[in-house]
N, C-alpha and C positions, 0 to 999 in steps of 0.2 A: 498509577495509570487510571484515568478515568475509565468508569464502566459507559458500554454502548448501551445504550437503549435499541430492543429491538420491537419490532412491530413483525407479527407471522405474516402479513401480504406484502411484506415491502420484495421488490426486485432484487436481485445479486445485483445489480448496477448499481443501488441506491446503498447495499451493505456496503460494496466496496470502497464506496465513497467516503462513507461512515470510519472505516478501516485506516482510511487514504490520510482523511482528514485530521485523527487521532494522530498515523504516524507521520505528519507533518508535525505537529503539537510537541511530539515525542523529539524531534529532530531540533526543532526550533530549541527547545531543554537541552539538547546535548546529551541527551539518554537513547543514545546512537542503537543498541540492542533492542530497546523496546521499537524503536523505530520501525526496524529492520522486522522485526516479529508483526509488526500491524501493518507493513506493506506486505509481507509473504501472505498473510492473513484477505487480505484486500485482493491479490493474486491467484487465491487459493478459489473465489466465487467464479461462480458458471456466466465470463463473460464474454466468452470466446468466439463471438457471432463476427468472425472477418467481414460481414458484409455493413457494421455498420459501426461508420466512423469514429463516431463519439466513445465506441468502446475501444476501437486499437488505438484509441490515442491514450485512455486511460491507463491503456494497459502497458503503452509507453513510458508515460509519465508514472508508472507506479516501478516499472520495472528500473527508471533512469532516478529515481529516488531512493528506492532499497541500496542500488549502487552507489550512490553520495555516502551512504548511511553505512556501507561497509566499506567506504575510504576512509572516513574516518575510526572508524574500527579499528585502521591496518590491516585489513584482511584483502589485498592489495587483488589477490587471485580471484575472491569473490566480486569484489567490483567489475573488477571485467567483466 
């Protein structure tokens, strides 16, 4: 797995991106575990501001990707 680069002022918005983006990379490989660990990772950042859009969509699309990522797993429960 590649390492992130971090910068101390970047936003949780921009980690999780970082996170998001790695476990697209991961998912695209077929290395479905790591996937799943760098979208809970991406999940895990302080992006929880319901008022503004661009994050609940993130957080949609990270959460509708870890569940791709544990269909393929077979972990049929977790996907749900």
């Amino acid at each position: 797995m590649r390492q992130i680069q971090w910068d101390e002022n970047e936003t949780p918005e921009i980690k999780a991106n970082k996170y998001k983006e790695e476990g697209n990379l991961m998912f695209k490989n077929k290395v479905y575990k790591k996937a799943v660990q760098s979208y809970t990772m991406a999940l895990k950042q302080d992006i929880n501001d319901t008022n503004n859009k661009q994050h609940r969509e993130l957080i949609s699309v990270l959460h509708s990707n870890r569940a791709a990522a544990h269909f393929y797993l077979g972990n049929f429960r977790s996907s749900l």
